[in-house]
C-alpha positions in Angstrom: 15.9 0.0 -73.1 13.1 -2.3 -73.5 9.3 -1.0 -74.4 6.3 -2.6 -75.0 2.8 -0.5 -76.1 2.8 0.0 -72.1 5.6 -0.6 -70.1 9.3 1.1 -70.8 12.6 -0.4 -68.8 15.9 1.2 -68.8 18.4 0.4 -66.5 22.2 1.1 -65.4 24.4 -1.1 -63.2 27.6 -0.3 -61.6 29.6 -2.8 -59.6 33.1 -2.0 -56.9 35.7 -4.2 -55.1 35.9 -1.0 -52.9 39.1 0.0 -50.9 39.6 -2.9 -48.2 38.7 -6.2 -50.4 41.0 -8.0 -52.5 38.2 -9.6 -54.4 34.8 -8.4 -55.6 32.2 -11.3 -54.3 29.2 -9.4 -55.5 27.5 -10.1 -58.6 24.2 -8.6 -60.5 22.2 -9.0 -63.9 20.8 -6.6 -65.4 19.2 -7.5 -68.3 14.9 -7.3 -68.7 13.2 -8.5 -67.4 16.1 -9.3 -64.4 17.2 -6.9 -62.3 19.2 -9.0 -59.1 22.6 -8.5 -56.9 24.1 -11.1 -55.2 26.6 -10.7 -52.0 28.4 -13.6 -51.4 30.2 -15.2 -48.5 32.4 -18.3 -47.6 35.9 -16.5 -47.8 38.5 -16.6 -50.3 37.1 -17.3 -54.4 33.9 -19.3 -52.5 32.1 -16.5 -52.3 32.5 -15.0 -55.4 31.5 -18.2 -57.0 28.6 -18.6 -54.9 27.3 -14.9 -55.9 28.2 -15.8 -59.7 26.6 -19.0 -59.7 23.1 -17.9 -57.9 23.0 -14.9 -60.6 24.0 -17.4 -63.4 20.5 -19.2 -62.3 18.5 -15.9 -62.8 20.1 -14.7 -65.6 18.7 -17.7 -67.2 15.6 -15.3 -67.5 16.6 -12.9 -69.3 15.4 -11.7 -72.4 12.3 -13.0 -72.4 8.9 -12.6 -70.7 8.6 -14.9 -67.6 5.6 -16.0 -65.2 6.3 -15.9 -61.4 6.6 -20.1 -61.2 10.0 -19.8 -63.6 11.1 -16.6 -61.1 10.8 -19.6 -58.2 12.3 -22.2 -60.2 15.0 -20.2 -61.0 15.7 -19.2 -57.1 15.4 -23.1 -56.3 17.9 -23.8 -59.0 20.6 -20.9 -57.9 20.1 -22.3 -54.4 21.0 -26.1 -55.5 23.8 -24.7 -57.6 25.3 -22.5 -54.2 24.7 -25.8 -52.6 27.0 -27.5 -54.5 30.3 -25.8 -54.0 32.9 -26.6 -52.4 34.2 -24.2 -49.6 37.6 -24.4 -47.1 37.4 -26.2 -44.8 34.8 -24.4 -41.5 33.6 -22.2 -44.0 29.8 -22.8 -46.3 29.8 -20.4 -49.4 26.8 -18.9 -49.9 25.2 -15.9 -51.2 22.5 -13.1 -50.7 20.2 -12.8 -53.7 17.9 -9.3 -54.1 16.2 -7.5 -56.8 13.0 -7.5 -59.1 11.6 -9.7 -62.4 9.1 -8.3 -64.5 5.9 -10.8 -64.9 2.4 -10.1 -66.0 -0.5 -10.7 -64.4 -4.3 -10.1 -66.0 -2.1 -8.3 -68.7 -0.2 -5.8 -66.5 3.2 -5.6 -65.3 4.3 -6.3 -61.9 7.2 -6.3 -60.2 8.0 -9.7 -58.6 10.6 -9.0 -55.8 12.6 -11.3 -54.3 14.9 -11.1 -51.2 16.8 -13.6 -49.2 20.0 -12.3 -47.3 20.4 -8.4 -46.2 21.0 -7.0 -49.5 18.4 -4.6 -50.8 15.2 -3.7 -53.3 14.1 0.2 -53.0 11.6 1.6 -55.3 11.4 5.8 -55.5 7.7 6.8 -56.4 6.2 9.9 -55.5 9.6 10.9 -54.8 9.4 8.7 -51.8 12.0 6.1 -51.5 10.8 2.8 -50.0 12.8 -0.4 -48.9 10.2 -3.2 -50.3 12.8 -6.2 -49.5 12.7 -6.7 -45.9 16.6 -7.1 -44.4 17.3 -11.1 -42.8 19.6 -10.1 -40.5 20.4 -10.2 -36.3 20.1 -6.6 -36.5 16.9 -6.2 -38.3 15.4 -9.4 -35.4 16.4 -6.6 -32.7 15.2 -3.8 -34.1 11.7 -5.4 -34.6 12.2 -6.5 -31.3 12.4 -2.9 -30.0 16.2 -3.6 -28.6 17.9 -1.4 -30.7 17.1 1.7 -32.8 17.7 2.3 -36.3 20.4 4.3 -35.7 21.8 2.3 -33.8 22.4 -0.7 -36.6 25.2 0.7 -38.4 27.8 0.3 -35.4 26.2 -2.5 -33.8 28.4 -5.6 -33.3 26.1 -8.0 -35.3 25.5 -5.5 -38.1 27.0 -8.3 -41.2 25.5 -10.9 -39.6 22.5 -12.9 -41.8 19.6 -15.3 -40.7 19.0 -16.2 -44.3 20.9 -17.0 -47.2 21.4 -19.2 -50.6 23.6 -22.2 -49.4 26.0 -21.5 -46.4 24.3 -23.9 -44.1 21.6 -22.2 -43.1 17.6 -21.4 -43.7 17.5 -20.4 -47.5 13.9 -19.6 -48.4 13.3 -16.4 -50.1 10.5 -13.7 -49.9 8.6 -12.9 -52.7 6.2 -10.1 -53.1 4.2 -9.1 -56.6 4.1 -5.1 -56.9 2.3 -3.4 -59.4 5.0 -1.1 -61.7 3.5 2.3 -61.5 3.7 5.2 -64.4 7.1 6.1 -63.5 9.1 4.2 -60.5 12.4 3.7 -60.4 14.0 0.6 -58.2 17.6 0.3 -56.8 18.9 -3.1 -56.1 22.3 -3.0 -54.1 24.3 -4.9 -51.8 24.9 -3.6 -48.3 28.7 -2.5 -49.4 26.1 0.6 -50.6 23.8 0.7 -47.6 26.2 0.4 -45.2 28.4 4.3 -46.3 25.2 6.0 -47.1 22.2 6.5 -45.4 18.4 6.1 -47.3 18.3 9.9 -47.3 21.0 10.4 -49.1 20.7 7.2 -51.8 17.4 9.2 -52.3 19.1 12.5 -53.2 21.2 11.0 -55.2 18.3 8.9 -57.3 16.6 11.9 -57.7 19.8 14.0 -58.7 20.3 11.6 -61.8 17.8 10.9 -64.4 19.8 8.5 -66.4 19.8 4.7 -64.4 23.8 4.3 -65.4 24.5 7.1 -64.3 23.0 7.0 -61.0 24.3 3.4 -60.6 27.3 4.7 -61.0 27.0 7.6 -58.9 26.0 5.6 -55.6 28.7 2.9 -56.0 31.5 6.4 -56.6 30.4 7.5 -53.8 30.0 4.4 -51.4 33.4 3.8 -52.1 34.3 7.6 -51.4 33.0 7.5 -48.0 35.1 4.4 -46.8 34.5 1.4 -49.5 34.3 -1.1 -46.4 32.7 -3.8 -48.5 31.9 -4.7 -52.3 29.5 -2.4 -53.8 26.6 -2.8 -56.2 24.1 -1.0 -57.6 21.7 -1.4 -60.2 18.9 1.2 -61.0 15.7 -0.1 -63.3 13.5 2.8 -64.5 9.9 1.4 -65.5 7.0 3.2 -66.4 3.5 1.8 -66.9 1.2 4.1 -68.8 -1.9 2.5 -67.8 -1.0 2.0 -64.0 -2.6 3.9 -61.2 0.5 4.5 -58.8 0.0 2.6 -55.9 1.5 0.9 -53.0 -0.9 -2.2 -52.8 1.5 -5.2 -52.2 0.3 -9.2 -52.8 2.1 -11.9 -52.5 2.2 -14.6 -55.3 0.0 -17.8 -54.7 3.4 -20.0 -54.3 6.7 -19.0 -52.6 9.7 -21.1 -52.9 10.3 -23.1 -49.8 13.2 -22.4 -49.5 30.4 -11.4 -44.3 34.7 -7.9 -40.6 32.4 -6.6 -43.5 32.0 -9.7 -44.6 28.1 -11.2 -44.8 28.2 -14.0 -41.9 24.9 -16.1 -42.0 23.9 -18.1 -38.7 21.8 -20.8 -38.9 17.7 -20.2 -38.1 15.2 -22.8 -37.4 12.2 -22.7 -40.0 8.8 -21.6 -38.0 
């Protein structure tokens, strides 16, 4: 647990190969102010290095307070690093990066997600659980598109397929968004091993079921692998709670962004607009 005269972090992380894979190729920190999971791809140990090396960049971070330009710096560095393996032969690594750093801004605590890949950020506030990273994937460009329903992603024949990721050959920049902490959110980082056996619904339940963040880490990725175990599971839950904040749901984006899978992640090459 970390606490400061306003802002208290606790958080629990829970990680599984699940029942198909022979090797875990996600990866996470958890340490404040970094909360990230990684998914990687590429096949064989590429993957698992590319997730490890990506999450080696951010964990640079920890333990120490950090402004949004070191969060970008830190994404540009795990990108070069993924860059710079060496895969088979037809195969990139590369890896999905998600999750939150705490910055300050004006003297309050924010939030500063980032998302590149179609692992994902949630926050629960209210008791309303929100997906705040937005998924880059085929299925997520068709539903916007209005050519397939939500309910129709999690059989759709494109479902592990990625239009953004760290390395594998592909467009790599990430999102960013800054998001005020509020007086008692809790935020789920996870790779879509978790997404993909339960539905939001039911990962609300169970955040709400569990008060203690290990132990609802470890409750999703128990159950995720329960209910099939397809893929690599992650979670991490953060719990942070701002005494002085007015819960809210204003979003703004920092000044700078970075320019910048079977069940297996497969990223396919997109075009920068």
């Amino acid at each position: 647990m970390v606490a400061t005269a306003d802002l208290v972090l606790a958080a629990g992380a829970a990680t599984d190969a699940g029942r198909v894979r022979p090797l875990n190729e996600d990866s996470h920190v958890a340490t404040a102010p970094v909360f990230v999971v990684a998914d990687g791809m590429g096949g064989h140990a590429a993957g698992e290095r590319a997730s490890s090396a990506a999450i080696a960049a951010l964990a640079d971070l920890a333990g120490r307070e950090v402004s949004p330009a070191e969060v970008y710096e830190a994404v540009a560095r795990a990108r070069a690093r993924v860059e710079a393996i060496e895969a088979p032969p037809g195969r990139d690594a590369g890896t999905t990066l998600s999750g939150v750093v705490v910055t300050w801004q004006g003297g309050e605590p924010y939030w500063l997600v980032v998302n590149v890949g179609d692992s994902r950020t949630y926050r629960l506030a209210d008791d309303r659980l929100e997906q705040i990273s937005v998924d880059h994937s085929e299925v997520q460009e068709l539903v916007e598109a209005g050519d397939i329903t939500e309910a129709e992603v999690a059989e759709h024949p494109l479902r592990h397929v990625v239009t953004r990721a760290l390395g594998a050959g592909g467009w790599s920049e990430a999102d960013f968004w800054l998001l005020p902490i509020g007086s008692h959110d809790r935020v789920l980082v996870c790779s879509d091993g978790l997404t993909a056996e339960l539905t939001d619904d039911e990962i609300a339940e169970l955040l709400r079921g569990e008060p203690h963040p290990v132990a609802a880490a470890q409750g999703l990725v128990r159950e995720a692998v329960a209910r099939g175990g397809r893929d690599n599971v992650t979670a991490v839950v953060v719990d942070g709670g701002n005494a002085g904040a007015d819960q809210g749901t204003a979003q703004r984006r920092p000044d700078d962004g970075v320019d910048e899978p079977d069940g297996d992640t497969k990223p396919t090459a997109r075009r920068r607009p």
